[in-house]
FITOR-245149 format. One record per atom (N, C-alpha, C, O): residue number from 1; x, y, z; residue in three letters. Coordinates in steps of 0.001 Angstrom, whole numbers. Example, Ala and Ser with C-alpha at 12.3 -4.5 7.8 and 13.67 -1.06 7.14 Angstrom:
BEGIN
(pati 1; (13190; -5690; 7800); "ALA")
(pati 1; (12300; -4500; 7800); "ALA")
(pati 1; (13200; -3300; 7800); "ALA")
(pati 1; (14236; -3319; 8465); "ALA")
(pati 2; (12850; -2250; 7080); "SER")
(pati 2; (13670; -1060; 7140); "SER")
(pati 2; (12900; 30; 7870); "SER")
(pati 2; (13409; 1138; 8039); "SER")
This chain:
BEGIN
(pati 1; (816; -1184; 0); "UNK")
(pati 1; (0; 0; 0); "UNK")
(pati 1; (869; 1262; 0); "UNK")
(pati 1; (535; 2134; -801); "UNK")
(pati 2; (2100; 1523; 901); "UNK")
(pati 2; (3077; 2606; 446); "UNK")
(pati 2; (3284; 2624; -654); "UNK")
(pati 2; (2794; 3591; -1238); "UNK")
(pati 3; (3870; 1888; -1283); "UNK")
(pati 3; (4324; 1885; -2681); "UNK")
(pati 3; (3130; 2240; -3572); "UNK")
(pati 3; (3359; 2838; -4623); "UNK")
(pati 4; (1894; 1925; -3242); "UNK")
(pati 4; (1084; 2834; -3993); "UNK")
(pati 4; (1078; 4571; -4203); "UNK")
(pati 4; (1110; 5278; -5210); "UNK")
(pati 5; (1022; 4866; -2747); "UNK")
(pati 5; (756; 6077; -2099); "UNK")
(pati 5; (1918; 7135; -2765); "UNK")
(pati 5; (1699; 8309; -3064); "UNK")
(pati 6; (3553; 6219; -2957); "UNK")
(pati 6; (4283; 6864; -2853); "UNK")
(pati 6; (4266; 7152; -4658); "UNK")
(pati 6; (4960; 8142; -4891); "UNK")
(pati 7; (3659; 6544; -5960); "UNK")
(pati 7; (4327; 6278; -6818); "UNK")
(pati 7; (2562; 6275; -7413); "UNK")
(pati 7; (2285; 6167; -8607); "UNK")
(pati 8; (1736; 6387; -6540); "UNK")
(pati 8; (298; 7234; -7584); "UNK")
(pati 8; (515; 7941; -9051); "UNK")
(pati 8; (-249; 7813; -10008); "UNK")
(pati 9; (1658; 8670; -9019); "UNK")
(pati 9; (1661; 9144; -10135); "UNK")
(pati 9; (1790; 8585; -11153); "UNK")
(pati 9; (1027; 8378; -12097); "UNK")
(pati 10; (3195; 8233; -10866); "UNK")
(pati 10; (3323; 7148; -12583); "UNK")
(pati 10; (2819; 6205; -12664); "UNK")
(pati 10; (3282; 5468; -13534); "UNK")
(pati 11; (1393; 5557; -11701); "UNK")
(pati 11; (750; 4670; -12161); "UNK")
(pati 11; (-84; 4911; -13066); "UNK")
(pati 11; (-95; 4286; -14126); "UNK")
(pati 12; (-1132; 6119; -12696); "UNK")
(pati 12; (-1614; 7013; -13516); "UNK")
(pati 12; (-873; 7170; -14517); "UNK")
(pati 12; (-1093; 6408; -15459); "UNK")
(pati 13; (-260; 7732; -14598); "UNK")
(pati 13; (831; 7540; -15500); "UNK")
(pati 13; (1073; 6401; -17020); "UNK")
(pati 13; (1137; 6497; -18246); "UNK")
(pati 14; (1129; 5534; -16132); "UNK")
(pati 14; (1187; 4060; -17115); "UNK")
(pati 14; (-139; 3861; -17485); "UNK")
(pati 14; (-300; 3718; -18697); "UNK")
(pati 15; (-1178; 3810; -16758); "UNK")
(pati 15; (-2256; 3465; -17054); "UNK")
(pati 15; (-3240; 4063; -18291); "UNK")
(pati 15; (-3843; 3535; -19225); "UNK")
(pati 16; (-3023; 5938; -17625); "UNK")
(pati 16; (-3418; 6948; -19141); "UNK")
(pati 16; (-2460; 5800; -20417); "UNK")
(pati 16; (-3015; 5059; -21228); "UNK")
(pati 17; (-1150; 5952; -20263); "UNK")
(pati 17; (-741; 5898; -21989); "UNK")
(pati 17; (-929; 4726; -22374); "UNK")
(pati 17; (-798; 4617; -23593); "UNK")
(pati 18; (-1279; 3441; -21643); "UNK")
(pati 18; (-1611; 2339; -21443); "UNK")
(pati 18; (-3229; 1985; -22542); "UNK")
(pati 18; (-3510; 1239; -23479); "UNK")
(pati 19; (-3944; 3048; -21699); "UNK")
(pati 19; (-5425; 3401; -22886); "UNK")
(pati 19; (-5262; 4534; -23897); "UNK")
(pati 19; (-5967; 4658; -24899); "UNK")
(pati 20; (-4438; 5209; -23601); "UNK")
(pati 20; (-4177; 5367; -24994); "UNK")
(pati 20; (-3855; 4960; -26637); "UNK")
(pati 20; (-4195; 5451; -27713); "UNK")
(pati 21; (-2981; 3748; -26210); "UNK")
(pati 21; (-2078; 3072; -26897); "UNK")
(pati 21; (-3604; 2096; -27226); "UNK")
(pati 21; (-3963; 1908; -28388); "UNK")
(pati 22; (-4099; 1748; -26480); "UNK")
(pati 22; (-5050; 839; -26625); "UNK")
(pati 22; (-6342; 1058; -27645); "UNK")
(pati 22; (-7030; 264; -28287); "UNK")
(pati 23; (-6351; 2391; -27508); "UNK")
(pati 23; (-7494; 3488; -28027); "UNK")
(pati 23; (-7042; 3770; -29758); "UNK")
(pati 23; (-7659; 3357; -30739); "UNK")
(pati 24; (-5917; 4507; -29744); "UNK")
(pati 24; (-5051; 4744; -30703); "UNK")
(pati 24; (-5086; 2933; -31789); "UNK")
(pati 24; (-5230; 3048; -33006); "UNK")
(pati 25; (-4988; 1920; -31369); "UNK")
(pati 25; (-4318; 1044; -32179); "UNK")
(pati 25; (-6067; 478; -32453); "UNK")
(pati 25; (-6253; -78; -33535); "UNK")
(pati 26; (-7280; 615; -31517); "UNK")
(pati 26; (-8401; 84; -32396); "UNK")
(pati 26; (-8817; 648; -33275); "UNK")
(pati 26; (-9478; 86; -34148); "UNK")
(pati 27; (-8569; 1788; -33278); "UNK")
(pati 27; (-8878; 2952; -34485); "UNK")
(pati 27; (-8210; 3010; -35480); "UNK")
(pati 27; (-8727; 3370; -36538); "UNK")
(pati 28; (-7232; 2758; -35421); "UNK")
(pati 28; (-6325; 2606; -36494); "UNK")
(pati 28; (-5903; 4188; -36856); "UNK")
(pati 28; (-6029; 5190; -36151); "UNK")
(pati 29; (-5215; 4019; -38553); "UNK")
(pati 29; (-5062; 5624; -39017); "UNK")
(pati 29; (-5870; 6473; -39298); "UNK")
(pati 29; (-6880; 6263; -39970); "UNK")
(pati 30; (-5521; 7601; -38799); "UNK")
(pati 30; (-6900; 8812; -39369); "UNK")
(pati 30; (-8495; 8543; -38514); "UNK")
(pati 30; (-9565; 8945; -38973); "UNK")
(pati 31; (-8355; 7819; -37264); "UNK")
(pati 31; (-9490; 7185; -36771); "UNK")
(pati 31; (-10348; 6331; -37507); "UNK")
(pati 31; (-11472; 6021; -37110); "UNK")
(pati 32; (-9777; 5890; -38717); "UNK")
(pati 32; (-9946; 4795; -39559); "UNK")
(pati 32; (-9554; 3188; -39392); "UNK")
(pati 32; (-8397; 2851; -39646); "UNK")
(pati 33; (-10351; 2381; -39041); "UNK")
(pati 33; (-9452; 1149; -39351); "UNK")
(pati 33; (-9159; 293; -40563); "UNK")
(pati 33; (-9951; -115; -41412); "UNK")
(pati 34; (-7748; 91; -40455); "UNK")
(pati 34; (-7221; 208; -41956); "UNK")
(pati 34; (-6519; -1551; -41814); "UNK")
(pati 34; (-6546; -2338; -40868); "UNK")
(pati 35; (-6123; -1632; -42745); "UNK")
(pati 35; (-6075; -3558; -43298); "UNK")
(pati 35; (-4408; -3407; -43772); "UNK")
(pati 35; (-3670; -2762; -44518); "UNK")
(pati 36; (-4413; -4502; -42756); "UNK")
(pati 36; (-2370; -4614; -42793); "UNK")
(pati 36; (-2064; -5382; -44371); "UNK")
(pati 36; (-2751; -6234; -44936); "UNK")
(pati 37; (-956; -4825; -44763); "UNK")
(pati 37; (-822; -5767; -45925); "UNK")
(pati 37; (-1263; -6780; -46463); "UNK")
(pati 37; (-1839; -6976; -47533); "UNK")
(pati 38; (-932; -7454; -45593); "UNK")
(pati 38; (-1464; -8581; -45714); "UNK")
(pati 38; (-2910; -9256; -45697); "UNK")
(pati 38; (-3218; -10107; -46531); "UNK")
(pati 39; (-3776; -8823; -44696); "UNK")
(pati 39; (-5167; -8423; -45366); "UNK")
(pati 39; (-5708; -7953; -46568); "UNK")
(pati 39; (-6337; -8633; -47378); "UNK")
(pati 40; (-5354; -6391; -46682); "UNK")
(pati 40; (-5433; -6295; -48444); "UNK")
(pati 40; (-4948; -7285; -49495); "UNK")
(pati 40; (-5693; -7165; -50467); "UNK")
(pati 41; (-4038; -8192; -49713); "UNK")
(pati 41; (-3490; -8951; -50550); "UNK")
(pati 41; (-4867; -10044; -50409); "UNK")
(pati 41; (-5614; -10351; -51337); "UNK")
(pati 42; (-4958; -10515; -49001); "UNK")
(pati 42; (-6256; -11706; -49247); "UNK")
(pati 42; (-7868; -11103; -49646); "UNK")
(pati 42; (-8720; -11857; -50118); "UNK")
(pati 43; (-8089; -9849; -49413); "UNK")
(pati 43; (-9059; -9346; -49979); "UNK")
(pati 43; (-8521; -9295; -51440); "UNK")
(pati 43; (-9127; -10271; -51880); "UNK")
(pati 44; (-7923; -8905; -52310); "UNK")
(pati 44; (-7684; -8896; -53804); "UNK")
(pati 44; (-7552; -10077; -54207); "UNK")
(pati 44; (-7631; -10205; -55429); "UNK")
(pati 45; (-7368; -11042; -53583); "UNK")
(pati 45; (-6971; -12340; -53903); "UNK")
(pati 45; (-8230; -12853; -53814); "UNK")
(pati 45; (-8535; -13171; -54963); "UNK")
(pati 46; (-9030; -13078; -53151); "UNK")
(pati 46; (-10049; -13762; -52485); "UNK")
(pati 46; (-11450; -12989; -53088); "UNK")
(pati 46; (-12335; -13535; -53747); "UNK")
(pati 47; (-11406; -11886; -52764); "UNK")
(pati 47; (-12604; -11226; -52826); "UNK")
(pati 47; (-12627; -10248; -53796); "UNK")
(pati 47; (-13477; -9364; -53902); "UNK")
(pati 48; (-11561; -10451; -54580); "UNK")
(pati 48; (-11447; -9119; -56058); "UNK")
(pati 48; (-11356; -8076; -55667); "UNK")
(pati 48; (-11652; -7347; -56614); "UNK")
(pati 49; (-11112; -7463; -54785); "UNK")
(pati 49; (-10835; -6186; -54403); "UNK")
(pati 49; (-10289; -4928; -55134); "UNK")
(pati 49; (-9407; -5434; -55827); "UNK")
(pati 50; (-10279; -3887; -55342); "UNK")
(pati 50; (-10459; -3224; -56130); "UNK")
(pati 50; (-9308; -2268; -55630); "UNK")
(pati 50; (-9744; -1687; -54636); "UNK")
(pati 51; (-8441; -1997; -55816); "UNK")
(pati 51; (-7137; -873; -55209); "UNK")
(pati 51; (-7431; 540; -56158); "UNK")
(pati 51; (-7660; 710; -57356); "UNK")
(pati 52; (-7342; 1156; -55362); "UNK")
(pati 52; (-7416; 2967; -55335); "UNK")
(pati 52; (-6603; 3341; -55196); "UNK")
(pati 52; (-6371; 3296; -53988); "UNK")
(pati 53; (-5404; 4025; -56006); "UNK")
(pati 53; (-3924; 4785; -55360); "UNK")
(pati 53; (-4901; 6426; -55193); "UNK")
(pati 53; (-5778; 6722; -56006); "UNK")
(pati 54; (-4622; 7086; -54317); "UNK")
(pati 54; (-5439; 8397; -54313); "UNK")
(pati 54; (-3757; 9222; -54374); "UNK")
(pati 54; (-3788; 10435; -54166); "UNK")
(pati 55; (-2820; 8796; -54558); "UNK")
(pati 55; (-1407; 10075; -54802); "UNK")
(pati 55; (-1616; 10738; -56352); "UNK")
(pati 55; (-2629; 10574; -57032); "UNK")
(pati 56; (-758; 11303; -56640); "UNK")
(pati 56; (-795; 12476; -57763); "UNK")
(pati 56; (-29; 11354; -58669); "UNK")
(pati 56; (633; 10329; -58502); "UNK")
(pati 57; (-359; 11898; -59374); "UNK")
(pati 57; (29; 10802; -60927); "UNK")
(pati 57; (1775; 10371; -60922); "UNK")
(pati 57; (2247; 9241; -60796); "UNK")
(pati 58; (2481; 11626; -61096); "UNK")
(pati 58; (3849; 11178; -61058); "UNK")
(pati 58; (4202; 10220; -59176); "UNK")
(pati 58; (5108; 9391; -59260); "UNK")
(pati 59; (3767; 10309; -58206); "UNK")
(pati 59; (4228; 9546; -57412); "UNK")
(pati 59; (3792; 8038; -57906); "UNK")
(pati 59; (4603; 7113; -57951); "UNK")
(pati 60; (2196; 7890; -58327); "UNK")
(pati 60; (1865; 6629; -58887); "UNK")
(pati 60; (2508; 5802; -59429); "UNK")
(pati 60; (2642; 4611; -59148); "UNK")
(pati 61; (3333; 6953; -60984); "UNK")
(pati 61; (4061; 6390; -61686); "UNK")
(pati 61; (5481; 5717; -61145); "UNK")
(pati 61; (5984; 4958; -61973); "UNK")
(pati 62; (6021; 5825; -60227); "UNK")
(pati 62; (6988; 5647; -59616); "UNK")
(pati 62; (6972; 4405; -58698); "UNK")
(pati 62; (7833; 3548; -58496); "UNK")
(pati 63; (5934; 4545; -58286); "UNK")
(pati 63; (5509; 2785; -57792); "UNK")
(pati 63; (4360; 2317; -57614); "UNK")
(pati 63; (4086; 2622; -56453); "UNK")
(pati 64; (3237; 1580; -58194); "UNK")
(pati 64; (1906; 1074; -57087); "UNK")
(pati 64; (1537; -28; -56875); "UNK")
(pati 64; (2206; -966; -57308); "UNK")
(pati 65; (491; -228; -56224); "UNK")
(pati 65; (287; -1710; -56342); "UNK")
(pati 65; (-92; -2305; -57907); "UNK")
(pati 65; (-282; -1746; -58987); "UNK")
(pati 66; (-97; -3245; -57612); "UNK")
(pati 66; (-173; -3890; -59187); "UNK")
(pati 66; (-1843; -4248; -59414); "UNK")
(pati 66; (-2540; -4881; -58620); "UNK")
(pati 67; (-2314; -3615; -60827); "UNK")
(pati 67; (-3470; -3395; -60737); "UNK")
(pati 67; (-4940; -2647; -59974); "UNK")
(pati 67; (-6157; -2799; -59878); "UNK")
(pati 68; (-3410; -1436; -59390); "UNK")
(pati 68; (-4122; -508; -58914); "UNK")
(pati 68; (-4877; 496; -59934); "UNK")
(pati 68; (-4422; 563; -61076); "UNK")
(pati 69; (-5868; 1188; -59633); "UNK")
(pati 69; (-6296; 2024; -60608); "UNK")
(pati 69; (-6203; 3856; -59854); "UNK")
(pati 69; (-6891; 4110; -58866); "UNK")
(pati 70; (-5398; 4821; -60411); "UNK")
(pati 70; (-5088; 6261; -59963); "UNK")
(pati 70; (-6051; 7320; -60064); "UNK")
(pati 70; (-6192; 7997; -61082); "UNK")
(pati 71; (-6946; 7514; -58638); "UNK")
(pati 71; (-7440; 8436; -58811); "UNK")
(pati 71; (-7064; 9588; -57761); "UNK")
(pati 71; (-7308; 9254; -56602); "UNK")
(pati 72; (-6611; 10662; -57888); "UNK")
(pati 72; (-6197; 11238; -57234); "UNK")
(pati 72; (-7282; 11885; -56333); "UNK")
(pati 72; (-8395; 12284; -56677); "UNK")
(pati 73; (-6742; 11900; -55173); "UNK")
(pati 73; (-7494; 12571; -53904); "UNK")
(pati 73; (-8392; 13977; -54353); "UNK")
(pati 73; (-9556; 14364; -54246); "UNK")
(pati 74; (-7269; 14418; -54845); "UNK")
(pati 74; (-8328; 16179; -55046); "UNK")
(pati 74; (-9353; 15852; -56144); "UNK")
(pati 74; (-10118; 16811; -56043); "UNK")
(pati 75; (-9839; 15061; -57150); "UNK")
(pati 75; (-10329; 13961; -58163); "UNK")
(pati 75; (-11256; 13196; -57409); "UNK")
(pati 75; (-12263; 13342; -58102); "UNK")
(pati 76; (-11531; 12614; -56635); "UNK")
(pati 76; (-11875; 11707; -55704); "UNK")
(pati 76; (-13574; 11886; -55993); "UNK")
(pati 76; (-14225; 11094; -56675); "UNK")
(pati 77; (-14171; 13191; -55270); "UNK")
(pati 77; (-15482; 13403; -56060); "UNK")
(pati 77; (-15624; 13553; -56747); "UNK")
(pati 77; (-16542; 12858; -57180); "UNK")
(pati 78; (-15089; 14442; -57655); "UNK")
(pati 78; (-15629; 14907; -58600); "UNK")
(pati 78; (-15502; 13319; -60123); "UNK")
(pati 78; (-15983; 13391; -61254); "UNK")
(pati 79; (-14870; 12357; -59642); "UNK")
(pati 79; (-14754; 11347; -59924); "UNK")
(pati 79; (-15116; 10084; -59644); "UNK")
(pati 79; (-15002; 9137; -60422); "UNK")
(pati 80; (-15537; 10046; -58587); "UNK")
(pati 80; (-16702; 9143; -58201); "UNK")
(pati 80; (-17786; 8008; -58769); "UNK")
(pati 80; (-17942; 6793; -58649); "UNK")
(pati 81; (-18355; 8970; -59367); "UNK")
(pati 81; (-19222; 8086; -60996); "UNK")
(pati 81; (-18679; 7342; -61595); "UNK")
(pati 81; (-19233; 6572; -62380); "UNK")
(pati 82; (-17144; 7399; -61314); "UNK")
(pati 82; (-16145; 6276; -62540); "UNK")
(pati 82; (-16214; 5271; -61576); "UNK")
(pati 82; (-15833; 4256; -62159); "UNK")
(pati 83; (-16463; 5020; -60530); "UNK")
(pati 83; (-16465; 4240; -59641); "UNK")
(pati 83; (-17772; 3415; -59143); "UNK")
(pati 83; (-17627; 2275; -58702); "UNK")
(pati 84; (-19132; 4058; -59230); "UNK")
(pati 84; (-20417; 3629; -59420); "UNK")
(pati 84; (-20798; 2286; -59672); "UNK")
(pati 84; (-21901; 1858; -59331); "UNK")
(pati 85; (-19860; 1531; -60307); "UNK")
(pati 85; (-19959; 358; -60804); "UNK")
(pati 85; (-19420; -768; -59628); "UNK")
(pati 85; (-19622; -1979; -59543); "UNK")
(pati 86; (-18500; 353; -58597); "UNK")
(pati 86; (-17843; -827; -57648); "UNK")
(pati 86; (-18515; -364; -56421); "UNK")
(pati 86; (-17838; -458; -55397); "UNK")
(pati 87; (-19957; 220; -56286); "UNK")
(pati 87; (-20194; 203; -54923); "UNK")
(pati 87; (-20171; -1432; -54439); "UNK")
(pati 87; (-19349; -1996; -53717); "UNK")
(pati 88; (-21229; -1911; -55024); "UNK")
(pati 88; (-20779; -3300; -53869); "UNK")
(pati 88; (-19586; -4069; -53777); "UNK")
(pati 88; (-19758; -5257; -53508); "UNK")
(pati 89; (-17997; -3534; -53996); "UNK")
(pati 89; (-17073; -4147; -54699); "UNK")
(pati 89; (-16425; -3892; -53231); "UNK")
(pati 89; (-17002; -3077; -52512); "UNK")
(pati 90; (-15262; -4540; -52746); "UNK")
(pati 90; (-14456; -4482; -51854); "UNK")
(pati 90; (-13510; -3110; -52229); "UNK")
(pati 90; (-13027; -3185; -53359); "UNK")
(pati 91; (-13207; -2026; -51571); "UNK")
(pati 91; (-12634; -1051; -52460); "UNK")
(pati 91; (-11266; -761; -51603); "UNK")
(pati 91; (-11363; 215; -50859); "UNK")
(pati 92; (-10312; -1280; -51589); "UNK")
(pati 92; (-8969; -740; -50814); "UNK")
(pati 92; (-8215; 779; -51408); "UNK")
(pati 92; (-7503; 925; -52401); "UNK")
(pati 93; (-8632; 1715; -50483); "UNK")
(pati 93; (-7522; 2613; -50673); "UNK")
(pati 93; (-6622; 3196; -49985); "UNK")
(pati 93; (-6753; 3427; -48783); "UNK")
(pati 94; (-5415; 3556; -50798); "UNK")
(pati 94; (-4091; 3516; -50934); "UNK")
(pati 94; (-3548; 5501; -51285); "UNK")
(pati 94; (-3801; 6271; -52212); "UNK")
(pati 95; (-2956; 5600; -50339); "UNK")
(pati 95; (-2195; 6802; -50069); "UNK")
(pati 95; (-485; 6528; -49341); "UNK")
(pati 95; (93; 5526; -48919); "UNK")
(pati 96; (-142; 7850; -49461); "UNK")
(pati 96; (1720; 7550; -49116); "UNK")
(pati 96; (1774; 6204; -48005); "UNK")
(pati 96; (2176; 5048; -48133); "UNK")
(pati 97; (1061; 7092; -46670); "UNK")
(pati 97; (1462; 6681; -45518); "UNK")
(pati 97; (-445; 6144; -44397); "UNK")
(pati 97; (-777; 5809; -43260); "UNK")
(pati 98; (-934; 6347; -45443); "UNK")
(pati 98; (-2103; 5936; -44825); "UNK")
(pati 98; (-3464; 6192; -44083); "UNK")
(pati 98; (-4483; 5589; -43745); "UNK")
(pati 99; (-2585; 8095; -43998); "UNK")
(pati 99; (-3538; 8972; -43372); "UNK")
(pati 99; (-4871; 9925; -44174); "UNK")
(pati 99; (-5955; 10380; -43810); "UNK")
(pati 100; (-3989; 9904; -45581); "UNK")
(pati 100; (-5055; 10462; -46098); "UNK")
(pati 100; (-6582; 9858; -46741); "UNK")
(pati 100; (-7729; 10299; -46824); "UNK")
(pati 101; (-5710; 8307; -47221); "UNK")
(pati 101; (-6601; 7549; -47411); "UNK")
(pati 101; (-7898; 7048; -46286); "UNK")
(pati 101; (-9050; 6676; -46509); "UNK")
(pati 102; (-7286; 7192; -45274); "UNK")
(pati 102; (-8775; 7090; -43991); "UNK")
(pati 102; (-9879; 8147; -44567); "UNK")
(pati 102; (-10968; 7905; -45087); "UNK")
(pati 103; (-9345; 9199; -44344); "UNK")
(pati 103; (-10199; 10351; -44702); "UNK")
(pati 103; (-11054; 10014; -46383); "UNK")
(pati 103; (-12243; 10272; -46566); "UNK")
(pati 104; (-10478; 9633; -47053); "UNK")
(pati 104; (-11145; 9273; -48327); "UNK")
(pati 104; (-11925; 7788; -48340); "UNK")
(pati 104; (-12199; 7084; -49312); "UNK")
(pati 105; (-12152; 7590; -47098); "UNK")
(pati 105; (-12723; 6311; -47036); "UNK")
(pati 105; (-14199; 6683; -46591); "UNK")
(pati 105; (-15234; 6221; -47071); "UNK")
(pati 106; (-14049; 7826; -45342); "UNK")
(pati 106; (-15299; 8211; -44821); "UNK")
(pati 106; (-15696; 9161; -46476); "UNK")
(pati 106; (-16781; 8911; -47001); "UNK")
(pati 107; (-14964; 9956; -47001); "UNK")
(pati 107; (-15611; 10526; -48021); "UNK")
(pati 107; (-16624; 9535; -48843); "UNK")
(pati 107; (-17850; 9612; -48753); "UNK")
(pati 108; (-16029; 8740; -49531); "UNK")
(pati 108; (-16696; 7386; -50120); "UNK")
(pati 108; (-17994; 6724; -49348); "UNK")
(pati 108; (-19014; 6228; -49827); "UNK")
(pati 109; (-17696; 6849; -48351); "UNK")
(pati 109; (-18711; 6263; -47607); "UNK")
(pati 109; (-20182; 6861; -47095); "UNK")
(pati 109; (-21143; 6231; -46653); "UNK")
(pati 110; (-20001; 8525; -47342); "UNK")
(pati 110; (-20782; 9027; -47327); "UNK")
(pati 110; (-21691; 9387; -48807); "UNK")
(pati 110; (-22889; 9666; -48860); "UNK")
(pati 111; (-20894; 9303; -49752); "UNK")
(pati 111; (-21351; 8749; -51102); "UNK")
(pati 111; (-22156; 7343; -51510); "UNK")
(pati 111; (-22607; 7200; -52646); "UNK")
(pati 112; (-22253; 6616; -50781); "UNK")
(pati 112; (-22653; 5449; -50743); "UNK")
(pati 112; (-21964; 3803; -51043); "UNK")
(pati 112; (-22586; 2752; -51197); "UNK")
(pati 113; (-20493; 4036; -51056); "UNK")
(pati 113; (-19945; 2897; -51119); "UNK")
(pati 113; (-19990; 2687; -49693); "UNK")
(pati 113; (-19960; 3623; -48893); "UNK")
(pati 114; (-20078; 1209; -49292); "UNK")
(pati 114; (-20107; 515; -47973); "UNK")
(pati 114; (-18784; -373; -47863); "UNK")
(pati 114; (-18351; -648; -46744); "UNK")
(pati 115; (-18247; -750; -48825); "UNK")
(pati 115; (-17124; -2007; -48007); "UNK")
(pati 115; (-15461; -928; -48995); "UNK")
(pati 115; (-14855; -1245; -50019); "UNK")
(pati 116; (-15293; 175; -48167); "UNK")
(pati 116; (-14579; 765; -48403); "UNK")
(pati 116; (-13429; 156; -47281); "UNK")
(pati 116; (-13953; -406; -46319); "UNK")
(pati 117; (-12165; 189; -47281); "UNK")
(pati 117; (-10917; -118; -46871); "UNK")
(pati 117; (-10035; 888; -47122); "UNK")
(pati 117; (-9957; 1472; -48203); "UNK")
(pati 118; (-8898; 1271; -45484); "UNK")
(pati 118; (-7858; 1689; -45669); "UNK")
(pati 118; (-6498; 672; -45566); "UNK")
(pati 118; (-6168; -217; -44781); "UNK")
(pati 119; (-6041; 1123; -46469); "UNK")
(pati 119; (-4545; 288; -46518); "UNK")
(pati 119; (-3539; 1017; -45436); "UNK")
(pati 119; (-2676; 1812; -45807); "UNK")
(pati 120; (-3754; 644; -43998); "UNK")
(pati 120; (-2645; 849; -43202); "UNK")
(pati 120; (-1176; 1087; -43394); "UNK")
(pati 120; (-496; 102; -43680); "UNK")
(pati 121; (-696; 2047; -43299); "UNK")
(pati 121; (458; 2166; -43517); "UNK")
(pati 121; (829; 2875; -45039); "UNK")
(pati 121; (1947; 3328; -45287); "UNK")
(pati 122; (-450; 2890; -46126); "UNK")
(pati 122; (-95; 3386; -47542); "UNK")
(pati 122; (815; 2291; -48090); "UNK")
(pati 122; (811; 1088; -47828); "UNK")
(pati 123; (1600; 2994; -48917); "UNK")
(pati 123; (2433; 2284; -50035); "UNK")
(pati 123; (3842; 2381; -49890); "UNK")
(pati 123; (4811; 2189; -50624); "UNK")
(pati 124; (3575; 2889; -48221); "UNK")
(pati 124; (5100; 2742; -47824); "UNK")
(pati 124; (5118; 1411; -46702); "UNK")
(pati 124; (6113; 789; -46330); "UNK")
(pati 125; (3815; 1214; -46335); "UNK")
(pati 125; (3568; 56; -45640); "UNK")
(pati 125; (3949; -1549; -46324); "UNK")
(pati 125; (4566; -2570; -46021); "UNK")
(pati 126; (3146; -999; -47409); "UNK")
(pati 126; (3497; -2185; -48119); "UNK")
(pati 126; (4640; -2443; -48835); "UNK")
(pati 126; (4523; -3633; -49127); "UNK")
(pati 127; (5648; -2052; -49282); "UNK")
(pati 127; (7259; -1666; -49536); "UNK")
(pati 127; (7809; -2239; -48478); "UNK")
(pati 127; (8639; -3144; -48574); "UNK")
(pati 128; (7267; -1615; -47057); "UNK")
(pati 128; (8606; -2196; -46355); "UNK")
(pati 128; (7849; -3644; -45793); "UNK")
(pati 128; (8230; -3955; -44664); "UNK")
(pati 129; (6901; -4513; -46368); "UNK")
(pati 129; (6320; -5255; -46075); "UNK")
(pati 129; (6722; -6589; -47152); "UNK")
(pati 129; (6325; -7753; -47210); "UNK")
(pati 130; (7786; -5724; -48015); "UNK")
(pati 130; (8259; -6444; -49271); "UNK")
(pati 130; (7137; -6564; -50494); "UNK")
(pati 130; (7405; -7095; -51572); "UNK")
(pati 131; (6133; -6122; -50241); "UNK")
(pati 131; (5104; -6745; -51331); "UNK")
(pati 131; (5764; -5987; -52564); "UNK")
(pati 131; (6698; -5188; -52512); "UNK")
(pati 132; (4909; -6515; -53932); "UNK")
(pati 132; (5420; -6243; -54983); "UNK")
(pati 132; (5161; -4564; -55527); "UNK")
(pati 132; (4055; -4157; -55171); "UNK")
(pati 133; (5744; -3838; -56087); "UNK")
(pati 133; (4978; -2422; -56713); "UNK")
(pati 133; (5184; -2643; -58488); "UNK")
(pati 133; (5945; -3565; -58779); "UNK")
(pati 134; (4801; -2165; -59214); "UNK")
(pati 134; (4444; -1446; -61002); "UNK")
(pati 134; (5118; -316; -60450); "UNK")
(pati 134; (5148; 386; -59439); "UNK")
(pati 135; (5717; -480; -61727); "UNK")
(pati 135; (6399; 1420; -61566); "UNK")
(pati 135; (5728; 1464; -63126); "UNK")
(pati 135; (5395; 527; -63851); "UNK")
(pati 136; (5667; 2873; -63341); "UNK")
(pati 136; (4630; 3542; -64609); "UNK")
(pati 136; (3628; 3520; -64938); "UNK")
(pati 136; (3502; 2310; -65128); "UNK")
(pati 137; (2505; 4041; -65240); "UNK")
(pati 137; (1154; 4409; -65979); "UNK")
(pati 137; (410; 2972; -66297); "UNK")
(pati 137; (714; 2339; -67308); "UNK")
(pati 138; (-477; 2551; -65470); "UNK")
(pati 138; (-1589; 1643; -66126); "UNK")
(pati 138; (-2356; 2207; -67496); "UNK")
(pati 138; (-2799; 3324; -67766); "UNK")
(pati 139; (-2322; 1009; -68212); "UNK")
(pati 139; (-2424; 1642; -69852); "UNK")
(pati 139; (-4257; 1196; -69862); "UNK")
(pati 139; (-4943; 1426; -70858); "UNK")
């Protein structure tokens, strides 16, 4: 019981960053929960999943997933309709690092796609995850 009394603080202490950490990791990025590599690969594999790079064309070109299709973020609505065809489609999207794509997930979702996905980590997640990238322009 001293050792409580004396060291209250940093229990508190441990405990706050304790639920934090806890809080932080169910939510995932962007308060999004987003699908580790490896998830996305068995959704495209399994369930046809549909990859979204939302970066600007020249980063695309430089690496993406394979059989991703580039629509850029600022594009996103006003582009949408090209997409109409995959509301009921599994839809993974894909940004640098993972944060922006959360945010373009709730966008989508308020549009009416439902089985929207963030790719945790972006396309730097998956790089250092070894998976494969396309470098240049889907024709």
């Amino acid at each position: 019981m001293e050792f409580i009394r004396q060291n209250i603080l940093l229990i508190f202490l441990a405990l706050g960053s304790g639920l934090a950490w806890l809080v932080l990791t169910m939510r995932g990025a962007g308060g999004r929960t987003g699908l580790t590599p490896t998830q996305a690969t068995l959704l495209i594999n399994r369930e046809n999943a549909q990859v979204i790079d939302l970066r600007g064309s020249e980063d695309y070109a430089g690496g993406h997933l394979p059989e991703s299709r580039n629509i850029p973020l600022e594009q996103l609505e006003a582009r949408a309709g090209d997409l109409d065809k995959l509301k009921d489609t599994q839809l993974i999207l894909v940004c640098q690092n993972g944060t922006r794509s959360a945010n373009a997930c709730r966008q989508l979702e308020k549009l009416g796609f439902g089985r929207v996905n963030n790719l945790a980590g972006g396309i730097s997640g998956w790089r250092a995850a070894g998976l494969p990238v396309r470098k240049g322009t889907k024709k």
